[in-house]
Structure formats: C-alpha cells, structure tokens
N, C-alpha and C positions, 0 to 999 in steps of 0.2 A: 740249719734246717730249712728255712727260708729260700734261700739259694737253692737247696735242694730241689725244693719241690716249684720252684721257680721253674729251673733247665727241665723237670719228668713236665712241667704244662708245654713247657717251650717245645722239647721234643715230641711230646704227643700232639699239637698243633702241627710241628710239619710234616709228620708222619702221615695227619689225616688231611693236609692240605696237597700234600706228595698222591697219597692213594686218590682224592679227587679229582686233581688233575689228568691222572692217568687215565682212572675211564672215561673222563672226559673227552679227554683226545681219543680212545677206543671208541666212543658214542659217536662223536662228531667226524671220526675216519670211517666210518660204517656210512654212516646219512652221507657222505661225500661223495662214495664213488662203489661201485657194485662191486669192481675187482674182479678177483678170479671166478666168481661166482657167473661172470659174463659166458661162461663156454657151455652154461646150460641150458641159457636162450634161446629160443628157435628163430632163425632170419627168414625173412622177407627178400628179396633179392629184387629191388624194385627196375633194374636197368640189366637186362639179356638182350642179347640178340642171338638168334641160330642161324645163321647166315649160311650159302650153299656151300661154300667149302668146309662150312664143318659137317655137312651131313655126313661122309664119307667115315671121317677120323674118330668123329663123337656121334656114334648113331644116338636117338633116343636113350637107351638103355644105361649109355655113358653118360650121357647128361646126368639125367638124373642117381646115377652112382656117386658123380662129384657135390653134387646138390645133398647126397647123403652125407657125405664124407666132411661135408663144410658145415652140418647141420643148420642148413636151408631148407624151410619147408615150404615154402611158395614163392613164385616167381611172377616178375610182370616181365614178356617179352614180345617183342618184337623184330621183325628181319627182313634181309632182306634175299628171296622176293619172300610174302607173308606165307609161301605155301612151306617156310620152314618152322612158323611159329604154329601153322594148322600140326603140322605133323608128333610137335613136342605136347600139344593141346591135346590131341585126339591120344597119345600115347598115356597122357597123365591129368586128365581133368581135373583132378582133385588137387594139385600141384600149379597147374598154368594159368596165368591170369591172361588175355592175348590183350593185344592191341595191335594194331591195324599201321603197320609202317607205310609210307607212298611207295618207296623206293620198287621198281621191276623193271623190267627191260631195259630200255636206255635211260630211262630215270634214276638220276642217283641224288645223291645229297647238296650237290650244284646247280643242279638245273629241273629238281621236280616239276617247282613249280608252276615253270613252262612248259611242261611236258603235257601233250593235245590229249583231250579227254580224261584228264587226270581226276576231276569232281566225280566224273561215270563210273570210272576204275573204282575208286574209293565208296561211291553210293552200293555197288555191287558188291563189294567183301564184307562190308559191313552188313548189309542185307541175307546173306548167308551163310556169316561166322558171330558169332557171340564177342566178338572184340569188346571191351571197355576204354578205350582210349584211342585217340589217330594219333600217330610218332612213333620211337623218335624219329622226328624229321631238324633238320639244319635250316638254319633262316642266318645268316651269313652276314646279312643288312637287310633295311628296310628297304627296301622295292618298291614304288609308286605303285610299278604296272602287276605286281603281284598281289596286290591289295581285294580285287574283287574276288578271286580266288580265295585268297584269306578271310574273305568276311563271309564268303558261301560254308568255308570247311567250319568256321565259329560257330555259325544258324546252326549249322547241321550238329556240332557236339552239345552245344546247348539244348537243341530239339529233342536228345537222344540220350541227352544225361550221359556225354561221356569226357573222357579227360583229353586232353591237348597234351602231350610230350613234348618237349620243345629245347632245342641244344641252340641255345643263342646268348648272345649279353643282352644289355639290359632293355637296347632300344627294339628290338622284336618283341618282347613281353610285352612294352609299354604299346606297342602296336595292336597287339592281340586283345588286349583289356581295352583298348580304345575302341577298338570294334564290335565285341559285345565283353562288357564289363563284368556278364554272372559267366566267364567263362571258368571253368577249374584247370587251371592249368600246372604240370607237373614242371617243374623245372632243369633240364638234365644238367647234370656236373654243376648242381647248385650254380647255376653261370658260368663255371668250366675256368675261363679267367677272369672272373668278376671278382675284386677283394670282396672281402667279407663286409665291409663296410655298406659295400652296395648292395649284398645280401640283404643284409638286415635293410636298409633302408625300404628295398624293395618289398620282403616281407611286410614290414609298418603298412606300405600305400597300399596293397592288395589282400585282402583277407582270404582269398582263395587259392592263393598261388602257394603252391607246396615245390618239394625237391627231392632229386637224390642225389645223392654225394659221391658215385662215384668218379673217379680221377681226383677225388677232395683231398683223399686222406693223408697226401704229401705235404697240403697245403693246412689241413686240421691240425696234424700231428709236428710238432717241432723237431729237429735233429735231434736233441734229448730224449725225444718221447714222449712229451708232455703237450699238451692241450693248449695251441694257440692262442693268447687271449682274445682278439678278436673273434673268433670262429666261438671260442666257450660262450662269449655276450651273445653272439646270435642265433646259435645252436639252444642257450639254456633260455635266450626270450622268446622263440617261435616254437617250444619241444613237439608241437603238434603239428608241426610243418618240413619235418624231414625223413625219411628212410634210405637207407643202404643200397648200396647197387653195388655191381662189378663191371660191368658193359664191355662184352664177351666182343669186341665189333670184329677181332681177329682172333684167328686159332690159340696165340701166344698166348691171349688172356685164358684161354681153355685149360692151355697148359699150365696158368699159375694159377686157378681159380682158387686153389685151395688156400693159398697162399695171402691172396686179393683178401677171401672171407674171412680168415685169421688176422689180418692187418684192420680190416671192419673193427673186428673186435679188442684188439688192440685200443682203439681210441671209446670205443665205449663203452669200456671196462672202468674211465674215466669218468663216468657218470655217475651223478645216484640212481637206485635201483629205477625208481617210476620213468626216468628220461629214459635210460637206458631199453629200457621196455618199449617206449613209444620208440624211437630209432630203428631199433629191431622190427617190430612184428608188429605194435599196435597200434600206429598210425596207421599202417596199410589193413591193418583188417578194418578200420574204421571209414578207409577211401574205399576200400572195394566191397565192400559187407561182406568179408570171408571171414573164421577162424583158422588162425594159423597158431597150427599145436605142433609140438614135438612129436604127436601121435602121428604125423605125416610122413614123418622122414621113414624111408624104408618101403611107402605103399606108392600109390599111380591114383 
C-alpha cells in the first residue's frame, strides 16, 4: 500500500511538473517573439526613393497600391530629382513623409557635394516643400574640402529641427556629429557594410543617431532564418533606434517591393510584441510626430 501510493505521489508530481513546464515554455514562446501575429502590423517604410524612371512604370497610384498590398501605411522618401517625392507627397499627404535629397541635375551621389550652389538649391526646396529631413545622400569618405559645406547643411538641420539621412560607414557619422553633435541623424542600411558590432558601438557613442535597415536583412537574418546573434544584441539594446526600409533606388526593387516588405517581417516576427512594434511603426511615429495606423492603408 505504501508503495502504492508512493508511485499515485510520484506520478502526480510529474504530471503537474510536465503540465508546468509546458505553459511555461507557452508563456515564455509568447513574451519571446510576436510570430505570425506580425502580418498585422502596419509598417513605416523608413527608406523610398521615387526616382524618374519610375514615374512612368509606378505612377503615384501604383505606388501606393504596393504600399497597400505590403501593409505599409507611411513612408519617408526621397528622390532623385525631389520633384518625384513632391509628386507621391502631394498625391498622398496623409501617407508621405518627404525629405529633401541633393541629388538633380549633374549632381549625383558622387560629386553632390561639389556641385556650385548646392547650399542655394537645398535652402530653396526646403523653403517651399515641408520636407523633414536632407538625404539620403552618400558621403563615400570624409572629404576635408567638403567640410564647410557639411557644417553649413548641419546649422541649417539643426536650425530647422530636421533629420540628416545619410548612407555611409562609420567615419562620415563621426564627421557629422563632430560638426554639430545635437544633429539627429538617420543612418541608412544601418551602415550598409558596417558589422553590427560597429553598429552597436556607434549607437552607445551617439544618443541621436537612429537607422534603417534596409539591405540589413540578409545580414539580420541567417541562412536558417533565424536572428543573427549579433544584430539580436544590437537591435534588442537600441529597440528605439531602428525602422524598416526597402530603398526602392531601382525599378527592380519596385518590382519586389512586396517581397522586400514580407522579408521586413520575416525577421520581426522574431521579436517580442513591444520591439516588434517599435521596428514597424513606433519609432517613426515617435521621430516624425505622425500616427501610423492601419486605418491608412487603402486612403491618400
């Protein structure tokens, strides 16, 4: 009898240490990562460009069909020349966030910064468009003799409360923050080929310096599928420092937009709910003062 009811304790102990464990691990796979729950998000699409060859292909209308279709309900863009980010603006206000790229005429991502009267060009668009930000522009290396230039376009985002966009490593950042240190500046392709190491580090030195991760997510994401560890450390200790892009700079990426969006979510379906949130949509409603609701997708 003893024995008996020895094994009915023994077996009721593992039964309720067995049912413990299980919601355990249910509780703690929940708090872990969002999951499929990710496709109901609404995105922020922090890195566009409507460049002039896609006006023809993707008028307005198309654009924002794929911005439906990816359930993106806001965009920051810019292009090159800017009269194609005025046009996607003026088509969907409620939708476009603009900023103010240098690139038009002979000025391309090589030689803006040379390019005569380029401070004039840029005081002028800015003066007549609602832009939030100057970029993305390329800084390629630090330039000595492009320095005064840089330190004129810094006064003037900081005068004006707006963001710097910027596709460079890590020594153009440290450039820019040298120059005026309250600058906010966005970081494109999180450093593009900067490991993550320098990511983070970078994050640490500058409290201002945010990113988007498009072209990341090969480098987020492992052949597996799984969440690189590095990128997880630096992604889960700045979650207030990063949003999603696609960066449309070629038709091709128009072509796969839907595709780009869905791989977005892919890696931050790997989140817990709150990160996953701020990645998406609440960092950037918090850098631009917008709400970005699902109630967007579908309107202008």
């Amino acid at each position: 009898m003893r024995n008996f009811c020895r094994a009915l304790i023994s077996g009721a102990m593992v039964f309720a240490l067995s049912m413990t464990m299980s919601f355990s691990n249910t509780a703690d796979g929940s708090e872990k990562h969002i999951g499929k729950a990710v496709e109901t998000l609404p995105l922020f699409d922090a890195h566009i460009h409507y460049k002039e060859p896609a006006w023809g292909p993707y008028p307005p209308a198309t654009v924002l069909q794929l911005m439906d279709k990816s359930g993106v309900a806001m965009a920051l863009v810019s292009s090159t020349p800017d009269e194609g980010t005025i046009k996607l603006w003026k088509y969907a206000p409620s939708r476009i966030v603009p900023e103010l790229r240098p690139y038009h005429g002979e000025a391309g991502s090589s030689n803006w910064t040379k390019a005569p009267d380029m401070f004039d060009y840029l005081m002028k668009r800015l003066n007549t468009y609602p832009h939030e930000g100057i970029g993305e522009f390329h800084l390629h290396s630090v330039d000595p003799s492009d320095e005064a230039l840089l330190a004129k376009i810094a006064e003037l985002a900081k005068s004006k409360n707006l963001y710097i966009h910027v596709h460079s490593g890590k020594e153009p950042v440290d450039l820019l923050f040298s120059l005026e240190p309250e600058l906010k500046i966005i970081w494109a392709h999180a450093g593009m080929s900067e490991p993550a190491e320098t990511v983070e580090t970078m994050m640490a030195t500058y409290e201002t310096l945010y990113a988007d991760t498009s072209y990341r997510e090969g480098d987020i994401l492992t052949p597996d599928g799984t969440i690189d560890p590095a990128w997880r450390r630096v992604l889960e200790r700045f979650p207030d420092r990063f949003m999603v892009g696609s960066d449309t700079w070629v038709n091709e990426q128009w072509d796969s937009y839907q595709e780009i969006m869905a791989e977005n979510r892919k890696w931050l379906g790997q989140f817990p709910r709150p990160i996953a949130e701020k990645f998406a949509y609440k960092n950037a409603e918090r850098l631009f003062g917008r709400k970005v609701e699902n109630r967007l997708i579908g309107k202008r």
